[in-house]
N, C-alpha and C positions, 0 to 999 in steps of 0.2 A: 506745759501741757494745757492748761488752763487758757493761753492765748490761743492757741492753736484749735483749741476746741471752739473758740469766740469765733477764728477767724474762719472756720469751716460752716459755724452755723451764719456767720455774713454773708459765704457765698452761696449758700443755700436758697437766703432769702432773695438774692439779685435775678434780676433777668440778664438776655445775652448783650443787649446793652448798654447795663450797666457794669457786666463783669468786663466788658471792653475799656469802659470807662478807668473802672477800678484798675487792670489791668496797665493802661496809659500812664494813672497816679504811680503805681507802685515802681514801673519802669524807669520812671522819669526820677522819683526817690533813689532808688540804684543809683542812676548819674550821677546824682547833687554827691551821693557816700561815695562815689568812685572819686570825682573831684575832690570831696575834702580832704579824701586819703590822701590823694596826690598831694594836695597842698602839705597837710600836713609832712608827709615823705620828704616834701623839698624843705621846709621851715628845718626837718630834725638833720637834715643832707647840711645846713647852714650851721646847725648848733655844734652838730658835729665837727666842723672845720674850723669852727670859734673854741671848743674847746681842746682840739688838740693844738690849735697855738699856743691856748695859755699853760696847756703842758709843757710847753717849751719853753715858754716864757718863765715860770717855775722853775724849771731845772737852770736855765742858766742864770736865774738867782741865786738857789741853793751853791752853782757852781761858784758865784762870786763871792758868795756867806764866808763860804770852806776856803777861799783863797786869802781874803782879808784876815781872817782866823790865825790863819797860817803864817799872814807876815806877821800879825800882831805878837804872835809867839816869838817871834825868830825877832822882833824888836824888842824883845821882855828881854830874852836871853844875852841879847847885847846890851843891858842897859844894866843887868845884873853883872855881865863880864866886868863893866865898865867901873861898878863902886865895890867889887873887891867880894863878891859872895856874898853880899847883905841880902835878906830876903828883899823883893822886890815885890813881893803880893799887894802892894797899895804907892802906887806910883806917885810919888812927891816930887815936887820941880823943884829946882837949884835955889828959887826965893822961899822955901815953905809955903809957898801958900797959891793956889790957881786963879786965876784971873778968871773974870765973867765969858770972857769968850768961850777961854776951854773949857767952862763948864757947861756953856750953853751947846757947845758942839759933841761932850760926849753925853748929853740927855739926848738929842738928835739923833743918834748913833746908836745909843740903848735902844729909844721907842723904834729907831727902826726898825731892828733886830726881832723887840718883842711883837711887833706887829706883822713880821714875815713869820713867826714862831703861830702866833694865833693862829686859830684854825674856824674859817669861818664858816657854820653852817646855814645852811641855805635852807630857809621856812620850805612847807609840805604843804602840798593843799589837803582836801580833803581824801584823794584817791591817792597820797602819798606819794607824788609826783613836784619833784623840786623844781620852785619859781626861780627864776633870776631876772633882776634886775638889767635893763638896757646897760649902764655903765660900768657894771659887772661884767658882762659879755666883751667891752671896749680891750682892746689888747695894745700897749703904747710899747712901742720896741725899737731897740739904741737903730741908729743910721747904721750903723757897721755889722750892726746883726742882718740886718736881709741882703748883704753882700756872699754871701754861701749858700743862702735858701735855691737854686736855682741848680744847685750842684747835687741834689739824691732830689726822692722822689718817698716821701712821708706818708702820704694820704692816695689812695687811690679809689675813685666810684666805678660799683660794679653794678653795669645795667642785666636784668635776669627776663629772658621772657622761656615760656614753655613751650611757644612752637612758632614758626616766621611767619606763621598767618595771625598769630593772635596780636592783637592790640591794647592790649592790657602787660604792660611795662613795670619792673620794680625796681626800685633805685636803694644801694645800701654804699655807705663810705666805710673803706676799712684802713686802719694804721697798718705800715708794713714796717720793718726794719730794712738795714742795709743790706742785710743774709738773708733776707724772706723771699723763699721761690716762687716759681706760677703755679707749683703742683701744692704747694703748702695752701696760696692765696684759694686755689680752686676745693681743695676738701674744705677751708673752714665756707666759704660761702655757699657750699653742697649740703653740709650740716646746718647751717643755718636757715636754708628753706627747704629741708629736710629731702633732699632730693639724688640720687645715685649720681657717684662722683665718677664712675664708669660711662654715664650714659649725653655727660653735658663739657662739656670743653671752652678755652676762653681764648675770645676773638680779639684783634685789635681793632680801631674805628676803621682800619682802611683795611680791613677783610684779612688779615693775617693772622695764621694760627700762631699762637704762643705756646713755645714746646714745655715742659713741666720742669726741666731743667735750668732753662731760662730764669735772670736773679731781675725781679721788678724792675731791678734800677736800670737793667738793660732795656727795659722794653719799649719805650719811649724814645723818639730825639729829642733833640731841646725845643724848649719852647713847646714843645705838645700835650697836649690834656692829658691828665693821666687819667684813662677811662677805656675799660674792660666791658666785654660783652659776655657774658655768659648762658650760652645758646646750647639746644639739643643737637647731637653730634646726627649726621647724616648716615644710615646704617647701609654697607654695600650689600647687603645677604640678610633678609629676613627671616626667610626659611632654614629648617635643621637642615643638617648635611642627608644623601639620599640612606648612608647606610642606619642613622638613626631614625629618620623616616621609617623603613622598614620595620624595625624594631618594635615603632610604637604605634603601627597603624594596627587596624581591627584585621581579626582575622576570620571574624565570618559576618553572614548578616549582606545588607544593601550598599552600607560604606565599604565593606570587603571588596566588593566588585567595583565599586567605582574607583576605588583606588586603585585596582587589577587594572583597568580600562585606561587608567591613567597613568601607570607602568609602563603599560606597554606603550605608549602613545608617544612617553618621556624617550625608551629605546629608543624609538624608531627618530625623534628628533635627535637625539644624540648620537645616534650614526650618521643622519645628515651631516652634521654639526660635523664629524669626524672628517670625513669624506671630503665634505667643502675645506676642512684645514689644512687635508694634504694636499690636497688641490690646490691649495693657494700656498703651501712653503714647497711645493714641486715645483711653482712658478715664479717661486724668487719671494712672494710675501710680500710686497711693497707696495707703500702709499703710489706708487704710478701703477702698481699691475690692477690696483683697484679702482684709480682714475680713467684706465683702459675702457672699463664696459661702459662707460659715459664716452658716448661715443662725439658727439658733440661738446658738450666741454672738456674732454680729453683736448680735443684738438684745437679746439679756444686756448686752453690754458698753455699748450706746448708750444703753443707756434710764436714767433717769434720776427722781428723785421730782418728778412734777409738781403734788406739792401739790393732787391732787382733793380740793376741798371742797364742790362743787358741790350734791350731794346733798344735807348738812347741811339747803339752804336748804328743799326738799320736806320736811321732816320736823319737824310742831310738836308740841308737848309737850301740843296738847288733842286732837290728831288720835293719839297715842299713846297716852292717856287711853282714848280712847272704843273704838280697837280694842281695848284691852285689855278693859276691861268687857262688850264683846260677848260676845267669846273665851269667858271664863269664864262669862256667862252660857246663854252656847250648851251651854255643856261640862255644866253643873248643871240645863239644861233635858234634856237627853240624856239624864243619868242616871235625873232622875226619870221619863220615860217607858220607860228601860227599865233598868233596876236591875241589879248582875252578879249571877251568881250565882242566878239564878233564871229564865231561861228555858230554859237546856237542860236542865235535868232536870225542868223543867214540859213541856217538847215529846219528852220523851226515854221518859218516861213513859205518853205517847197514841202514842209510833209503835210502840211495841214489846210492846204491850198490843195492836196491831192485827194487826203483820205477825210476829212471831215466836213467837207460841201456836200451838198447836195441830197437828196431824200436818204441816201444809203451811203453810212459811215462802212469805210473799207474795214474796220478793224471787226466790225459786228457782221460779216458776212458770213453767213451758215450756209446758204443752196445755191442752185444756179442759177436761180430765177434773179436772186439778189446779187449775183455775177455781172449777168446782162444789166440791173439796173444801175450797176456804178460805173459797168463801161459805158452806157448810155447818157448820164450824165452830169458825174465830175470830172469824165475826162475831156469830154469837145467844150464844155464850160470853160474849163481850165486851162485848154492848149489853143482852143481856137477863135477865142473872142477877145480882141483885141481891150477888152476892159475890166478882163480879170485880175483877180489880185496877185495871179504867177507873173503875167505878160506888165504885168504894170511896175512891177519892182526887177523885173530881170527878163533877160534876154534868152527867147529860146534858141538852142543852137542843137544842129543836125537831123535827127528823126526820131518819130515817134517809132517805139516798135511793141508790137502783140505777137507774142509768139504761144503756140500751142503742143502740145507734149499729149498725143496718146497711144494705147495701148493695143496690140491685135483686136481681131473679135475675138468673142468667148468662145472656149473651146473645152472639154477632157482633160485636154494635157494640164491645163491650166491650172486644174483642181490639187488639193491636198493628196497624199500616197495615199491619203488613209480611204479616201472617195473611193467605192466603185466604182471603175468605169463604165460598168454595164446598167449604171443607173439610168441612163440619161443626164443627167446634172453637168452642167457646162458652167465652167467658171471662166473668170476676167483675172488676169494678171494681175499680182497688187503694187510689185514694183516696175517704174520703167528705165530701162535699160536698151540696149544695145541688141536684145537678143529676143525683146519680150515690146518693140517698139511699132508701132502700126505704123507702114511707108508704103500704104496704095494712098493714090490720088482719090482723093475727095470728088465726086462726079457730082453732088448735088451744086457747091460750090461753084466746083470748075463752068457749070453750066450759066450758073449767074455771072461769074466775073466774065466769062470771052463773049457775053453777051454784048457788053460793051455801053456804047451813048451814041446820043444824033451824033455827037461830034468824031466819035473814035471807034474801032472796032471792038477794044476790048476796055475795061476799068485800070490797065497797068497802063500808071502815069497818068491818068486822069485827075485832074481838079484836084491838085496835090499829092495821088497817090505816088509809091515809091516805084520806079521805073523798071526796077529787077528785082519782084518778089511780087511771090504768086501763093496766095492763103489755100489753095488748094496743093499745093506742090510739096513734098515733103523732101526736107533738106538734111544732108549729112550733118553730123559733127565738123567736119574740117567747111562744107559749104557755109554750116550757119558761122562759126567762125573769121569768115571774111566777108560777110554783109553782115555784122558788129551782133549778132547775137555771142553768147557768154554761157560757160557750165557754172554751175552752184550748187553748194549744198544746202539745203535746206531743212527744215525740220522735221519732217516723217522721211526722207531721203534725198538723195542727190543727184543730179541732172546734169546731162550734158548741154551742149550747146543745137543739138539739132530739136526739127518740129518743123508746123506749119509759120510761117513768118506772113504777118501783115505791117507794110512798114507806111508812114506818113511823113513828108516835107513840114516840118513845123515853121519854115520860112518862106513859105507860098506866098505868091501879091496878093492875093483873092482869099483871105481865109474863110469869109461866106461860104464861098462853093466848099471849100475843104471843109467846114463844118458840115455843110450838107452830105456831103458823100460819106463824110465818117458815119453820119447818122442811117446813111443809107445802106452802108455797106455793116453795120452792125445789126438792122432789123433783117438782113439778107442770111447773114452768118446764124442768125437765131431761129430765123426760120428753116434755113438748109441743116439747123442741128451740128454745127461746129465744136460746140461744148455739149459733151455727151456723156453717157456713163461710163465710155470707152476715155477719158479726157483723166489724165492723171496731174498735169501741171499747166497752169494758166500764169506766161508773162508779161509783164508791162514796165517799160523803162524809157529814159525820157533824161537831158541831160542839160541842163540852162547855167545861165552865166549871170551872175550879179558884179554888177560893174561900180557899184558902188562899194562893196567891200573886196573886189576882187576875187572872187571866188567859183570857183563849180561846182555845182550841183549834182550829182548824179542821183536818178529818183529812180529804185527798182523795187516794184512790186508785184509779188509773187500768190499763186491763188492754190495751193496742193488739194489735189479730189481722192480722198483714200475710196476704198473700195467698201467704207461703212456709209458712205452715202452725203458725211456730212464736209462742208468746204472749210479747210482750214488759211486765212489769213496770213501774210507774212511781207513785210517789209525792211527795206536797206534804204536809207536816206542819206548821204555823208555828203562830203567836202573835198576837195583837192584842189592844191593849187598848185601848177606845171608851168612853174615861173624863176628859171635858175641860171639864164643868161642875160647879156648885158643889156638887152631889149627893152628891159623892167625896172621899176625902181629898186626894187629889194633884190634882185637878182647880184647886184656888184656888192651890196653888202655883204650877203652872204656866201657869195663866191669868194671874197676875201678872208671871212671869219673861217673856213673851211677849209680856208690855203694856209692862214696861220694854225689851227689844232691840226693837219697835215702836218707840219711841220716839228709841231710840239708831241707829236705821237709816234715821229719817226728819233726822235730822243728819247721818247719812254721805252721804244722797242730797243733801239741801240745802245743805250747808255743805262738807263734805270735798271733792263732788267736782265743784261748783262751782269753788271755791276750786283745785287740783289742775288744773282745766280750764283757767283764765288763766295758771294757772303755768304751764302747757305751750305756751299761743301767747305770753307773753310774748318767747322766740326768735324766734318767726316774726313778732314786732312791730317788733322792733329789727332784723332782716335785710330785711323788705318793709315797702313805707309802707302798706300796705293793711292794714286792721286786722281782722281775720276774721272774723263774727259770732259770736252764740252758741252757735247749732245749729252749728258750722263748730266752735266749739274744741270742746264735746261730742261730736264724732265724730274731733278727732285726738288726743282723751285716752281712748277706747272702744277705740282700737287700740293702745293702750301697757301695757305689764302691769301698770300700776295701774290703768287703764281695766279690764282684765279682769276683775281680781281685786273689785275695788271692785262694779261692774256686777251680774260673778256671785253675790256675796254676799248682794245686792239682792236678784236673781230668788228666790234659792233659800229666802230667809225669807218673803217675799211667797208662792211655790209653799207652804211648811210652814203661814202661817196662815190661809190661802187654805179649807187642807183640814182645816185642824184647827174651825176657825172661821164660814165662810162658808158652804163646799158641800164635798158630799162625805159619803159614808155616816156618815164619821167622827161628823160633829155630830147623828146625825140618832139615836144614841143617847143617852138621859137618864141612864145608871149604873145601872137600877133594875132589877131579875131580875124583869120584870112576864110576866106568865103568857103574854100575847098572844106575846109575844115568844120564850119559851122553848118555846112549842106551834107556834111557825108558822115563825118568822122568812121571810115572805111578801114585808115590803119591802124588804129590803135582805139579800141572798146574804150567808153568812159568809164564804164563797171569798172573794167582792168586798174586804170588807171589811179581808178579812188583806192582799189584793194594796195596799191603798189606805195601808196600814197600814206595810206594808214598803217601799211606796217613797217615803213622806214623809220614813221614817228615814233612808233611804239621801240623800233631800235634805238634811235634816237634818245628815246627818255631812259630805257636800260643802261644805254651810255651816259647820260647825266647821273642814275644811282650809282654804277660802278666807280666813276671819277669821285664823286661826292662819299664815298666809304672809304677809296683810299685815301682822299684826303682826310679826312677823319683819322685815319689809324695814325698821319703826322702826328696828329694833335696827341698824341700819346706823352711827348714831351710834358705835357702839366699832368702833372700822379695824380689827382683825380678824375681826368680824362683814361687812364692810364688803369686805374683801379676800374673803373667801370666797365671797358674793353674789356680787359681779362675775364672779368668776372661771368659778362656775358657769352665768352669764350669757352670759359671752363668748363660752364653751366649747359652752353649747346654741345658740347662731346658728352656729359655725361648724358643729358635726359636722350641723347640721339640711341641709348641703349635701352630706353624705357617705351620708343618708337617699335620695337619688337610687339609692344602686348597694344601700344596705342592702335595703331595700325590694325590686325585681326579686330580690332573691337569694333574701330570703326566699320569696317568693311559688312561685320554682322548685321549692324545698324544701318547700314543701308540695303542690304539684301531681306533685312524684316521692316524697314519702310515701305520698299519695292512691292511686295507680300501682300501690303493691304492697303495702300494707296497709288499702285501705278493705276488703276483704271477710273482713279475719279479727278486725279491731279494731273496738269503736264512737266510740272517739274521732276514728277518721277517716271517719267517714262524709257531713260533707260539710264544704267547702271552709273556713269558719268554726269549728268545731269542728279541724279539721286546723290550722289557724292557732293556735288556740289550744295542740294538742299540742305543736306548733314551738316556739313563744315558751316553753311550761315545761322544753322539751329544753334551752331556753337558762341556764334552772339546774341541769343536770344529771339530772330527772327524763324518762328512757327508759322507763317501767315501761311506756308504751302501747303498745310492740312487744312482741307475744305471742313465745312462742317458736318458733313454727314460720317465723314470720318473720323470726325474727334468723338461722335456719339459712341463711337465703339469702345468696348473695354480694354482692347489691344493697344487704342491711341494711347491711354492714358497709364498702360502698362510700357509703353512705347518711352513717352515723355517722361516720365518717373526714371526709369531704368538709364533713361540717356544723358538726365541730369545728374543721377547720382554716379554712373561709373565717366562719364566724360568732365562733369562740370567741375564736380566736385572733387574726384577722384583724379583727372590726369590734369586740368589747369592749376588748381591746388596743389599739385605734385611739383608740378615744375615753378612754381611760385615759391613751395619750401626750398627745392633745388636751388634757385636763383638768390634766395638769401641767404644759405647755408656757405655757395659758394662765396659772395660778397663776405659775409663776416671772417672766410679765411681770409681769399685775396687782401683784407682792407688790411686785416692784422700784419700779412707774410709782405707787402709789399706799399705800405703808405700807411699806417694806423697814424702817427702825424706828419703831416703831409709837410710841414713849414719843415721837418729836418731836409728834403728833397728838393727847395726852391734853390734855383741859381745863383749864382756869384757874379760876380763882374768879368770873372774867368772862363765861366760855362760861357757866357754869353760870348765872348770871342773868339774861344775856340769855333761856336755851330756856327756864327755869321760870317766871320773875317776868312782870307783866305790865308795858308799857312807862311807865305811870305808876309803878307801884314801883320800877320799876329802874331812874327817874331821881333816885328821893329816897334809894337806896340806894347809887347813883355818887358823889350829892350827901355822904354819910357816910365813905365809903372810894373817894376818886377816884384814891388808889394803883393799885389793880388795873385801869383802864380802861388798853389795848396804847400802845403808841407809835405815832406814826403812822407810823413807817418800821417797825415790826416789818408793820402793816398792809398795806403797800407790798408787803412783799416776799411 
């Protein structure tokens, strides 16, 4: 009491840091007494083991004491047998008298005796704690005695802690006998650090429980430490059972209701709990009916390699032959019609020679006033002075032509239903047509042109102009048609081929005068009011030859007048080149690459998909007895994707030679720059001919991806080609079912794009065009939202809403799809790919033919499979 009072009036006098201090000291005194404990624990864990040897060592003294004892008797008794019953109590030898030796061996033999009899105590110190001596401790014992030590188990250390997080260890060594159990060893070391022998159980080092029955000597293999854990037992049930519970809960008061609260709460989980039980032994109870709702590693875990090899049997080695040869020929045909590197700055050089000279860029044209200043002067710059940059790099050929498109005069009829007629208000057509098309003659015009020159009575045919075409004269559809005007559609709507026609000789001797009259005959048309507000379509087209990359030109420039006043812009520049007979140099090449995939495509029709066609009802042979006819397998191998591909492939070479070959403008040119031709071009439009031009290619290159995926689908042969195919197989049938909610989504999104930006953008101006904005917002291109509409709250409710249910929500979707498929496919059909590689056997079956590959078995019949490898 008297320290503690010290120690209280210490802390009293400290501040806070020195009772930190003081604190740190006393802490660190703990350790040093925690370590010496330990030491000393381990020094008595030693003494321990030292002194039950010498107990041993003891006993099997005492055992030898008692044995020699024992003969020494048993050699009394024969020595007294032997002299007749004489007392023997003082052993006399046959000389009377003992010699020095035997006497010094039985003093030897006494002091030993008396010194194994002695009983030595061991001094005390002051705390009555017995010292010993190092050589006291020293244990010397026979060779033959630790021949058996290995055979029981003596000593066993028992490590005790009170919970598996504490760190604080007690070490005690206890003697056991041959008969001492684990349940006897576990009470006395439960008594010893006075602890419930209910509540702690003893471990092996390698985590084995030792049952209480179990005899020591069992518990051990050989050679193992004998060393016990004795640990707190892990309780499964804390809690009383519910009907003691009740019993001892309160029964009125705040804890009454909380524990009512908590009653009922328990019911209500424990009829869950009920409910869900029978629910799951109604469904069999099993580790798979619960692997079930893991719907994804359900299916991971189940699947299994099933060996598809199926496919192999579709795919032969002359049908991978022939696609391949297509491919590339298709690919070599391609190039030679249109070469890299030389179209766009063959087409780059005619658009920019047209629309970007001069005071007024065609592209930036808003009025009419800006109309007249580009036909006035990029075009007689460009078509008729021999030192332009068009005339300098290429050849003009046939005529220039301006044709004009317009509309009645304003009229009543013309107006919206919703108008009054009785208003007054006359309105202008907005579209032109057939029905809504102005075809009186121009009298201000006509008056200028049959006026004529000193030289001629009228301007047709003069100083270049075109001989049969009158700018006042309004021409049919079928007239304009055959002096090379052309229908189009264009971008606020679409056009026939009739109007006023102004045409020009772009190969006149004299292009001076042709410059001049162009110029004359343009300030003439401006002043007679040609382009009016009756004026719905303004054309200009114009067709040259570069002889240095072979090519034509075709330049059509389009000028659309809606009826808001303002001039919209529109151009078509392209290429064609109508060079496919032997006249040319690439005409024989091509004509032969043409004749050979003819050739190779009249195999895929006859042979491949034939062939391809029985393979696919040969299932429907063996499931029904009915056996299908031909037309029948031909239409259920048209709907399978080698039906597609195969089919498509067909059309689309048949469509290329059809037009290159048979009909079509294309053939109807011989290669030759013949005069007729470069002064008129009368039968055949170059517009025509570029549109005929550019969509064969465009077949063309359809035919090159069709060839190029069947040939792909060979390469199925390597299982990871094979594994990837499917996958993205599997994966386009399922998400083609998630096109259901894609589809409406989109469709929303563009009709609320439409909504608040068709009147500021042109990309949304109608419902297909806005479709198309959509689908490129799905790569991140928004540029089509101008800014004043981004300013709105809509946009940005627009673009939120289209990133999170398209971006994130359907690309995301089908990106989980696409790997969920893959990790089945990889598992069900290639998880290791090396079991699926070839033999030397696969290999001669696909290449050799079956007559070779019986005379090559016949040489090396090693490599033909087992028939059980074949089995399985």
């Amino acid at each position: 009491m008297e320290i503690d009072e010290d120690f209280e009036g210490e802390l009293e006098g400290l501040d806070i840091t020195a009772c930190k201090t003081k604190i740190t000291l006393l802490q660190a005194q703990r350790e040093r007494r925690r370590e010496a404990t330990e030491r000393l624990q381990e020094k008595l864990k030693a003494l321990n083991y030292e002194l039950a040897a010498r107990k041993e060592e003891a006993e099997t003294q005492r055992k030898r004491v008692a044995d020699e004892m024992e003969m020494n008797k048993r050699h009394a008794e024969q020595q007294r047998a032997r002299t007749g019953g004489q007392d023997s109590g003082a052993i006399v030898p046959a000389g009377g008298a003992f010699s020095d030796l035997e006497t010094d061996q039985v003093r030897r033999f006494v002091e030993q005796h008396l010194s194994n009899a002695l009983v030595h105590r061991a001094p005390r110190n002051e705390l009555g704690i017995r010292l010993f001596e190092e050589r006291d401790l020293m244990v010397e014992k026979p060779i033959h005695a630790g021949s058996s030590e290995g055979m029981s188990v003596d000593t066993v250390l028992i490590t005790h802690w009170r919970s598996a997080s504490s760190e604080l260890k007690f070490h005690l060594s206890y003697r056991v006998g041959r008969d001492t159990t684990a349940k006897k060893l576990r009470e006395d070391a439960c008594l010893y650090w006075g602890i419930s022998e209910v509540e702690y159980i003893l471990w092996t080092k390698n985590n084995c429980k030792v049952s209480d029955d179990l005899l020591i000597q069992n518990c051990f293999k050989p050679n193992e430490e004998a060393h016990l854990i004795l640990a707190p037992k892990t309780p499964k049930k804390v809690e009383p059972p519910e009907r003691v519970s009740d019993l001892i809960r309160a029964r009125a008061g705040p804890k009454a209701r909380q524990v009512g609260r908590k009653k009922v709460a328990n019911n209500a989980a424990q009829n869950v709990d009920v409910v869900a039980k029978a629910d799951f032994e109604r469904q069999g109870g099993s580790f798979y009916d619960d692997m079930s709702k893991l719907t994804g590693l359900f299916e991971f875990m189940t699947q299994r390699d099933r060996n598809n090899m199926a496919h192999i049997k579709r795919i032969r080695c002359g049908a991978f032959c022939l696609y391949f040869f297509l491919t590339m020929l298709t690919l070599v045909s391609f190039n030679f019609v249109k070469p890299p590197d030389k179209e766009y700055f063959c087409r780059l050089g005619v658009y920019q020679a047209l629309s970007d000279t001069g005071p007024q860029l065609f592209n930036q044209i808003r009025s009419p006033p800006e109309v007249w200043t580009w036909l006035e002067t990029a075009i007689p710059e460009q078509v008729f002075i021999n030192t332009s940059s068009l005339r300098q790099s290429n050849l003009l050929a046939g005529t220039l032509r301006i044709w004009m498109q317009q509309v009645k005069d304003e009229s009543a009829e013309a107006c919206q239903e919703d108008v009054p007629t009785t208003s007054g208000i006359k309105c202008l057509s907005e579209d032109y047509n057939e029905n809504t098309a102005g075809t009186e003659d121009l009298k201000a015009v006509k008056a200028f042109w049959d006026n004529g020159t000193a030289e001629s009575a009228t301007l047709n045919g003069a100083d270049g102009r075109s001989n049969n075409t009158f700018p006042y004269k309004f021409l049919t559809d079928a007239e304009g048609l055959a002096k090379g005007t052309f229908s189009e559609s264009a971008t606020l709507s679409s056009y026939d081929a009739s109007g006023y026609l102004l045409a020009y000789e772009t190969q006149f001797v004299n292009l001076t005068d042709s410059y001049d009259a162009y110029l004359a005959d343009m300030k003439a048309l401006r002043k007679a009011g040609w382009i009016s507000k009756r004026t719905r379509a303004l054309h200009v087209s114009l067709a040259v030859y570069n002889p240095n990359f072979d090519y034509w030109v075709t330049s059509w420039f389009m000028l659309e007048f809606p009826v808001t006043g303002i001039v919209y812009p529109h151009s078509d520049v392209d290429l064609y080149r109508p060079v496919y007979d032997h006249a040319t140099k690439v005409g024989l090449p091509i004509l032969s690459l043409d004749v050979c995939r003819f050739i190779l495509i009249g195999f895929v029709l006859f042979y491949e998909v034939t062939w391809q066609a029985k393979f696919k009802t040969s299932k429907l042979n063996s499931e029904d007895k009915k056996k299908p006819g031909c037309c029948m397998s031909l239409l259920y191998y048209s709907f399978s994707w080698r039906g597609i591909l195969d089919l498509g492939a067909i059309s689309c070479f048949f469509a290329v030679f059809c037009v290159r070959y048979l009909s079509g403008p294309l053939n109807s040119f011989t290669g030759k720059l013949q005069t007729e031709y470069l002064n008129a071009l009368q039968a055949v439009a170059s517009k025509t001919m570029m549109d005929w031009y550019r969509d064969h290619m465009i077949t063309e290159a359809v035919l090159f991806g069709l060839l190029a995926m069947r040939l792909l689908s060979c390469f199925q042969l390597n299982r990871n080609m094979y594994v990837l195919w499917k996958t993205c197989a599997v994966a386009a049938s399922r998400y083609a079912r998630f096109c259901l909610v894609l589809i409406p989504c989109i469709g929303g999104f563009v009709l609320l794009v439409q909504s608040f930006s068709r009147a500021y953008s042109m990309q949304y101006r109608t419902f297909w065009s806005s479709l198309t904005s959509v689908l490129m917002g799905l790569l991140g291109d928004t540029g089509a939202l101008t800014h004043d509409a981004a300013t709105r709250p809509i946009t940005t409710v627009y673009l939120f809403s289209f990133y999170m249910i398209i971006s994130l929500l359907c690309v995301n979707t089908w990106i989980a799809v696409l790997v969920q498929e893959y990790q089945k496919v990889r598992v069900a059909s290639g998880y290791r790919c090396k079991d699926y590689r070839w033999k030397e056997y696969d290999y001669i079956t696909w290449f050799v033919f079956p007559l070779m590959k019986k005379g090559y078995l016949k040489l090396r019949p090693s490599i033909r499979p087992n028939v059980e490898e074949d089995e399985v």
